[in-house]
Structure formats: structure tokens, C-alpha cells
C-alpha positions as CSV (number, residue, x, y, z in Angstrom):
1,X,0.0,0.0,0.0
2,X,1.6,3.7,-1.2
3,X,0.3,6.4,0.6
4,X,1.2,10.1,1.7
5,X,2.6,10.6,5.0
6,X,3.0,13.2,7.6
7,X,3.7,17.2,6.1
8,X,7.2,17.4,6.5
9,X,8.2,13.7,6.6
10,X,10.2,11.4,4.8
11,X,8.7,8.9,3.0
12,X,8.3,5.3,3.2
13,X,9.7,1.8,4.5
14,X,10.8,0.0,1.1
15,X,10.5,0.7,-2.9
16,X,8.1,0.1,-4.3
17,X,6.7,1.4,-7.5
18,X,4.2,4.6,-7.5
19,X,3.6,7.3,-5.0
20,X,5.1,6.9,-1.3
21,X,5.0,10.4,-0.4
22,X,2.7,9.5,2.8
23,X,4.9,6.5,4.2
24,X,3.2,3.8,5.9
25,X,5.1,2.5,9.1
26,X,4.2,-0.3,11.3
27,X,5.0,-2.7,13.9
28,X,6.2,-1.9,17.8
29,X,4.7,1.8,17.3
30,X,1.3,0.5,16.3
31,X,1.2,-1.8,19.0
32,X,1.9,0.7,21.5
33,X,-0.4,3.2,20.2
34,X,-3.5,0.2,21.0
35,X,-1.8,-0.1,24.3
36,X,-2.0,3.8,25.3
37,X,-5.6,4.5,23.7
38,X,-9.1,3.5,25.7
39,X,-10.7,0.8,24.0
40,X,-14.2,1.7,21.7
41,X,-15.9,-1.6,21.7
42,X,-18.2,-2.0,24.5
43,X,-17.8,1.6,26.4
44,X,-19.9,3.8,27.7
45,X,-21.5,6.8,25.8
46,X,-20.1,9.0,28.1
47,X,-16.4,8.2,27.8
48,X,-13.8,10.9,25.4
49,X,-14.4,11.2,22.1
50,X,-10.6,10.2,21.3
51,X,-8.8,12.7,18.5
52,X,-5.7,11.9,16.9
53,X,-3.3,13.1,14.3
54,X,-0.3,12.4,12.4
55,X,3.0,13.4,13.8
56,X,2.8,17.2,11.8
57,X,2.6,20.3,12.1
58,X,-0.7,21.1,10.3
59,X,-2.0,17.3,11.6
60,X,-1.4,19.1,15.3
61,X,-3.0,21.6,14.2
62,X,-6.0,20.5,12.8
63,X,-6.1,17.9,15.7
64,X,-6.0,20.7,18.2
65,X,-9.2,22.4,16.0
66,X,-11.2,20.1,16.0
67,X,-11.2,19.3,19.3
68,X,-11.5,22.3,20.3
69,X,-14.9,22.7,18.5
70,X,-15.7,19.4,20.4
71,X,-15.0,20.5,23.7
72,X,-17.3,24.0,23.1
73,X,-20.0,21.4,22.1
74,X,-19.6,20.2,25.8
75,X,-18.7,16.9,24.5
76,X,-15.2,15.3,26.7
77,X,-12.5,14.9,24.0
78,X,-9.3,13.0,24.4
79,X,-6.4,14.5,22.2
80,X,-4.3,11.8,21.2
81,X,-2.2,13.9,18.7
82,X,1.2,13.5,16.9
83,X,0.8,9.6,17.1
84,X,2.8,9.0,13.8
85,X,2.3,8.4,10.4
86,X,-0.6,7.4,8.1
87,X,-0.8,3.5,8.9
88,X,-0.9,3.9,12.6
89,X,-3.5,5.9,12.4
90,X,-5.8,4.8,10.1
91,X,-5.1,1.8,11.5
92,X,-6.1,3.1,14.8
93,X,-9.2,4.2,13.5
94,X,-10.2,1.5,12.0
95,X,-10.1,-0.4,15.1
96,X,-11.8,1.7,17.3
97,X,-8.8,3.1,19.2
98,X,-9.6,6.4,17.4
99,X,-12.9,7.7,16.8
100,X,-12.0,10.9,14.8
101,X,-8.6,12.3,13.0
102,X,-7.6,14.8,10.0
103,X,-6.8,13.0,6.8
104,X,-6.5,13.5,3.4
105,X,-8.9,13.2,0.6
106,X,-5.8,11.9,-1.6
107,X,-4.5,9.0,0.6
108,X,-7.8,7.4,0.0
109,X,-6.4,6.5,-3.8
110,X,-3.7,4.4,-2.1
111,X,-5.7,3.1,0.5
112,X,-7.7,1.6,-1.9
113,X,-5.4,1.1,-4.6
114,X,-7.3,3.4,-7.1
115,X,-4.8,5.7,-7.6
116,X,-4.8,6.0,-11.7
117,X,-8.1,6.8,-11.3
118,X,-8.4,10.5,-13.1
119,X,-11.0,11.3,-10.4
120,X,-8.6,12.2,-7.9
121,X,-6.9,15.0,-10.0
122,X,-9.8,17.3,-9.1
123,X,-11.2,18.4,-5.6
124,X,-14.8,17.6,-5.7
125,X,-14.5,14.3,-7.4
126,X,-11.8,13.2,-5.1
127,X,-14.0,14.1,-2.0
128,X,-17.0,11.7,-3.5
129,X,-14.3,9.3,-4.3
130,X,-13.2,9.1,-1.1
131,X,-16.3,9.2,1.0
132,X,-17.6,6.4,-1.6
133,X,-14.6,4.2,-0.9
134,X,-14.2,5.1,2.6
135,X,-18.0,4.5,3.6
136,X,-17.6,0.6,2.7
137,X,-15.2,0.7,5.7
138,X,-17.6,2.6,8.3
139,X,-15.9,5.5,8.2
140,X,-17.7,9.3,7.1
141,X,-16.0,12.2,5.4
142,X,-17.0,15.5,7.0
143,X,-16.8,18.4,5.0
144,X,-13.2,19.7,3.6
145,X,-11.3,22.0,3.7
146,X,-10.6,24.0,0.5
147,X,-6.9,23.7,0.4
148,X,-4.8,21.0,-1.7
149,X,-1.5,20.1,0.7
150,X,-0.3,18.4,-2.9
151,X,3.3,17.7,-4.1
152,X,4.0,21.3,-5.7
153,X,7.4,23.2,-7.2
154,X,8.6,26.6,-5.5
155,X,10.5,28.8,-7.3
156,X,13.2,31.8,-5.6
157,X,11.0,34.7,-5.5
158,X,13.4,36.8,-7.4
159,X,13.7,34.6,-10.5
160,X,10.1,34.2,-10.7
161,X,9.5,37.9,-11.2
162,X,12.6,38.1,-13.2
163,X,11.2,35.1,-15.6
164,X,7.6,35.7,-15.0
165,X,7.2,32.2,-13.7
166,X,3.8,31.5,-12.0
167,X,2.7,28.0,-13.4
168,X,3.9,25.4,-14.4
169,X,4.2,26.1,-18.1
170,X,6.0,28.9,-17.0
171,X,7.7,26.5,-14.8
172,X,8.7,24.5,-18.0
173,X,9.9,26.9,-20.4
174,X,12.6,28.2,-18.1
175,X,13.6,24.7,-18.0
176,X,13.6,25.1,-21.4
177,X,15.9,27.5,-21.4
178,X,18.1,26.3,-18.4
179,X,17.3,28.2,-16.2
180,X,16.2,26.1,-13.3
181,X,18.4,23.7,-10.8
182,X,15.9,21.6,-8.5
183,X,16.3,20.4,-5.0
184,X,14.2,17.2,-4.2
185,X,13.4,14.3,-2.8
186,X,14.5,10.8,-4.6
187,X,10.6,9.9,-4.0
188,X,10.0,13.1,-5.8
189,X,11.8,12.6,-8.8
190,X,11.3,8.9,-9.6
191,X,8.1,8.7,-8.5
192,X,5.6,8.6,-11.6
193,X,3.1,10.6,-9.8
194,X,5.6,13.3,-9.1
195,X,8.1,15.3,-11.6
196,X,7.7,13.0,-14.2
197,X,3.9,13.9,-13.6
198,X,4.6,17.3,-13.8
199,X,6.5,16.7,-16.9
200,X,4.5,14.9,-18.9
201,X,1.5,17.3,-18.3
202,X,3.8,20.5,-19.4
203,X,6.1,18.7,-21.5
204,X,9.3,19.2,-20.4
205,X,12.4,17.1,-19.0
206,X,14.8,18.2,-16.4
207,X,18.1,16.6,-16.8
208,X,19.7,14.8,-14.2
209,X,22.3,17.1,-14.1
210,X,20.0,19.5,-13.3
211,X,18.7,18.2,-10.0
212,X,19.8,17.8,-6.6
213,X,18.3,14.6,-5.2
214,X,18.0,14.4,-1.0
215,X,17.1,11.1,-0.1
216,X,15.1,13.2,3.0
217,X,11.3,14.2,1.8
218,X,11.8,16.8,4.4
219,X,10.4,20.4,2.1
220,X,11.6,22.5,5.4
221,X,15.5,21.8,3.7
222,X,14.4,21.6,-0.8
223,X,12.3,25.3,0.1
224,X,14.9,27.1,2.1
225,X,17.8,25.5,-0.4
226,X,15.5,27.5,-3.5
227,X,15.3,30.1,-1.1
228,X,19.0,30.9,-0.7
229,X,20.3,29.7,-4.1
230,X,22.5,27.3,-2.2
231,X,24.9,25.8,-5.1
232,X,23.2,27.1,-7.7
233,X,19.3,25.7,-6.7
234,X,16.6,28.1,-7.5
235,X,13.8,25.7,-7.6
236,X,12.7,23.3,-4.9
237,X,10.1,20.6,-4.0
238,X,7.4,21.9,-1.4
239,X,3.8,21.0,0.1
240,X,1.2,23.6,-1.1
241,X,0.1,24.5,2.4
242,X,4.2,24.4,3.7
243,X,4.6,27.4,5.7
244,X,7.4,29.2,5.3
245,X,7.0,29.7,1.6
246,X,6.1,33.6,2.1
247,X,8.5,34.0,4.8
248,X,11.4,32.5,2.0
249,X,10.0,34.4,-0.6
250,X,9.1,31.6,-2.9
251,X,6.7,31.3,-5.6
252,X,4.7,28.3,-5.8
253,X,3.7,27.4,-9.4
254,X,0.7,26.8,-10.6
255,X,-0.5,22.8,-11.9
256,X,-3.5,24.2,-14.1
257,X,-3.2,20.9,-16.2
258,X,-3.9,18.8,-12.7
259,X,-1.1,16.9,-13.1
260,X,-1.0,15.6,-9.3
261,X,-3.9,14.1,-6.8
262,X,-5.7,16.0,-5.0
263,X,-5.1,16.4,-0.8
264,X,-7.9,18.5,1.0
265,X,-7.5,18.0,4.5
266,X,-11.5,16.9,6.8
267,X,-11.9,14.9,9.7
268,X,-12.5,11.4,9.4
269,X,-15.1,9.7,12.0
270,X,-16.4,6.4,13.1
271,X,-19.9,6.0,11.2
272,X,-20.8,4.4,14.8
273,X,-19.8,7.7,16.4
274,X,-21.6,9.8,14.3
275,X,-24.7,8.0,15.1
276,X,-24.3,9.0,18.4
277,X,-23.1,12.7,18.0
278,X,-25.1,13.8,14.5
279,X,-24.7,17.2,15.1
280,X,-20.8,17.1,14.9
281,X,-20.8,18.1,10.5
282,X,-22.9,21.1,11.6
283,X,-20.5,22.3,14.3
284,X,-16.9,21.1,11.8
285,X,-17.9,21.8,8.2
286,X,-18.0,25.7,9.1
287,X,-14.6,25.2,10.0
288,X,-12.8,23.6,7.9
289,X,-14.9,25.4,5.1
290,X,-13.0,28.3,6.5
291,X,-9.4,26.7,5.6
292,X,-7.9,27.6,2.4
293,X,-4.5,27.0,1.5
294,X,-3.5,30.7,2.2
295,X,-5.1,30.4,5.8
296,X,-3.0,26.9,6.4
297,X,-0.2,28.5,5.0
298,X,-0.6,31.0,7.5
299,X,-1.1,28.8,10.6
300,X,1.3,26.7,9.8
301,X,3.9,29.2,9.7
302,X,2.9,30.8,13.0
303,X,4.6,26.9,13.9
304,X,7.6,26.5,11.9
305,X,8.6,30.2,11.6
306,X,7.3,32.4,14.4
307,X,8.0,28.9,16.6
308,X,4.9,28.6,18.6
309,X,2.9,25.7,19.8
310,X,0.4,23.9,17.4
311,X,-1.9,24.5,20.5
312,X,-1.7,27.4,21.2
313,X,-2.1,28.7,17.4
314,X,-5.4,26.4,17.2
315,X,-6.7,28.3,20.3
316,X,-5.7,31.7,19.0
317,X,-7.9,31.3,15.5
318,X,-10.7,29.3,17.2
319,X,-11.2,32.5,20.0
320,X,-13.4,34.5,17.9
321,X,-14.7,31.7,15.4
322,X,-16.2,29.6,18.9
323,X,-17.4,33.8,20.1
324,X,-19.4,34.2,17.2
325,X,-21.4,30.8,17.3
């Protein structure tokens, strides 16, 4: 199974061909995980509603959100956030260890092997795709969140305004004219559903020569590389809600031809939780309605640049949101 992992993580446990942005992991971390989480089967109604999250930044974040909402619907939450990577806690979910977590409507391709499947290229038909899919397993999709956390290409501020380079066609006719060196991961550039993706769609070919392969997956060292034109790189592999991308002066380009899935961030639940909480959508939908990719952007870089807590900058943009209500 190839799946997306954590924003800001490496990627996964062996090679294997496709998309592994997402890694999987398992074994002694799982089993600890069911050890530390109250068990669903058989409990009370009145026990936490337990939230989890992958071991992120924006997964803290959106962790911390949601339960917040939760808790200002007077329902007890557990937070059970930063747990680890995609496999744990779907996993977790799954089993009932969970009853709630942020995911992404793109991992559903790889969780159920679908992944060719043009429907995932495009928010709203990914989002059906993955309720559809997901919904077999007992699990319900609440509403997204309009912001794609996709594989994207950052280019150093000042040769985007000196090339005029805001898509990806732009993107590929300074390649074109060699004028880009890229830093990114291995996954990134041998992965079909990455750069050669992106070049197929624009048609274009970056040499080898031309690119500086990390075997990390970590965008916090390809963005600030593009940033600061270290040897030579002016172009670098980045999430499209990353954080510091303002604060580096990059410029993210533009995929108008869709050439990679889709990833809109909404909380996952139990169908057997719902049931017992329906009016959870009405209280989360608002919310994560109100999350484009310039607002994560945002958020997240109140985290990774200004160095505050996940927490704390969950609290912060729920205060008047939870006021209003």
C-alpha cells in the first residue's frame, strides 16, 4: 500500500513502484499506540471522544481544531495527537482506538489502490471518491477543507519575477531555457506521480544534471535550499500549504493541467460515532470550510517560523470563530 505521510516527513519503508509520499510505518509503534488508547468496543457513551493526528505540524493543528470545537459542544475529547504516520492511524481508527482524526482526501487512492483513477486530479470528485470508498469501511467524510497540501514546485522569489514564472508552463519553459536547478526528494523525482507527472503534463524534461536529489522528503531543507540559491538551486520541492514559503520568498507554481492528486484536509469519523453525535458536520464543516490554502499557509507558519505551539495557534484562530457561534 503507497500512501502520503505526515507534512514534512520522509517517505516510506521500502520501494516500491508509484507514489510513497505519505509512508506507511508499522509494527512496535502500532502496538503501542493500541496499548496507550481506551478501547471503543463496549464503552460507555459517556467516555472521550478520542482525536488523533499524524505526527505534523498542520495534523497538530487541525487535531488541536477540531477538538477544540468538540470541547465548546460540551462533549469530553481526548487528544491523542502526533501519534505518527498514516498506517498507525488509520489503523487506529479503524479499530476503534480512534474515533476521529484529520486526513487526506488523496490518501484514500492508495488506501484503496485506485490511484490511476483521473477522479482524484480534481477536488470535488476526489472528495466523492473518497467518501464512496471510505463508507464501505464505516468511516464518514465531513466536510473539507478547500486547500490541496499536494506535491508542488517553489521557485526563488526573485527569478520568478525576473522570468515571470507562476505555473507550471512557466515552470517549464525556463527549463527550457536552463534556467532552473531543482532540489528534491529521490521519491519526488522517480516517483511517476511526481516530476515525471509534472512533466508529462507540461512537456518538459529536467536533466539529471539539473537536479539535486535528497534522499530526506523533508520540504523544510528543498524550500529554504530554492530560497538561498545554495549551489546554484533556484527551484525546490514543497507541500502547497508548507509554511514558510512567504517568509522564504518563494513562488509556488501553478498545476492548471492537474497533473497531481488532489489532498484537501476533513476529519475522518467512526460511522458508529456519528450516530451517536449527529450534530458534529454542523458544528466542523464551518470550519474547515473556513481553511484555504492561504489560511494553512498561515497557521502553519505561525509553527515553523514564528515557533509557537500547534496548540496554542489552534486556540488563538478558534477564540473569535467559537465567540461568534
Amino acid at each position: 500500500m503507497l500512501v502520503r505521510d505526515t507534512f514534512l516527513r520522509p517517505c516510506c519503508p521500502k520501494a516500491v513502484p508509484g507514489l510513497r509520499r505519505r509512508a506507511l510505518i508499522v509494527g512496535a509503534g502500532a502496538a503501542g499506540l493500541a496499548a496507550s488508547l481506551p478501547r471503543g468496543a463496549g464503552a460507555a457513551d459517556a467516555r472521550p471522544l478520542v482525536i488523533g493526528s499524524k505526527s505534523d505540524t498542520e495534523g497538530a493543528i487541525l487535531g488541536h481544531l477540531i477538538a477544540g470545537v468538540l470541547e465548546g459542544m460540551g462533549l469530553p475529547v481526548a487528544r491523542r495527537l502526533g501519534l505518527g504516520p498514516t498506517l498507525i492511524v488509520r489503523s487506529a481508527l479503524l479499530s476503534g482506538e480512534l474515533d476521529l482524526y484529520p486526513e487526506y482526501t488523496g490518501n484514500v487512492a492508495f488506501f484503496s489502490g485506485t490511484e490511476t483513477d483521473p477522479a482524484w486530479k480534481a477536488g470535488e470528485t476526489a472528495y466523492a471518491a473518497a467518501r464512496r470508498l471510505d463508507g464501505a469501511r464505516g468511516l464518514v467524510w465531513l466536510g473539507r477543507a478547500p486547500a490541496d497540501n499536494t506535491w508542488c514546485i517553489a521557485v526563488n522569489g526573485a527569478l520568478a519575477r525576473a522570468e515571470a514564472l507562476a505555473s507550471m508552463a512557466d515552470f517549464a519553459r525556463a527549463v527550457r531555457a536552463d534556467r532552473i536547478r531543482l532540489a528534491a526528494s529521490t521519491e519526488f523525482v522517480e516517483s511517476p506521480a511526481a516530476l515525471p507527472a509534472f512533466e508529462a503534463a507540461y512537456g518538459f524534461r529536467l536533466p539529471s544534471a539539473r537536479i539535486v536529489s535528497l534522499p530526506s522528503g523533508d520540504t523544510a531543507v528543498t524550500a529554504r535550499a530554492a530560497a538561498e540559491n545554495i549551489s546554484g538551486i533556484n527551484a525546490g520541492m514543497v507541500y502547497g500549504t508548507d509554511g514558510a514559503l512567504s517568509a522564504l520568498d518563494l513562488v509556488v507554481m501553478s498545476d492548471p493541467q492537474r497533473a497531481q492528486i488532489v489532498y484537501e484536509p476533513a476529519p475522518v469519523i467512526r460511522a458508529s460515532i456519528l450516530e451517536r453525535h449527529p450534530a458534529i458536520p454542523a458544528a466542523l464543516d464551518p470550519l474547515f470550510a473556513a481553511l484555504d490554502a492561504a489560511t494553512l499557509r498561515r497557521l502553519n507558519a505561525e509553527v515553523a517560523v514564528e515557533g509557537r505551539t500547534a496548540e496554542a495557534v489552534a486556540a488563538a484562530w478558534l477564540g473569535p470563530r467559537a465567540a461568534a457561534r
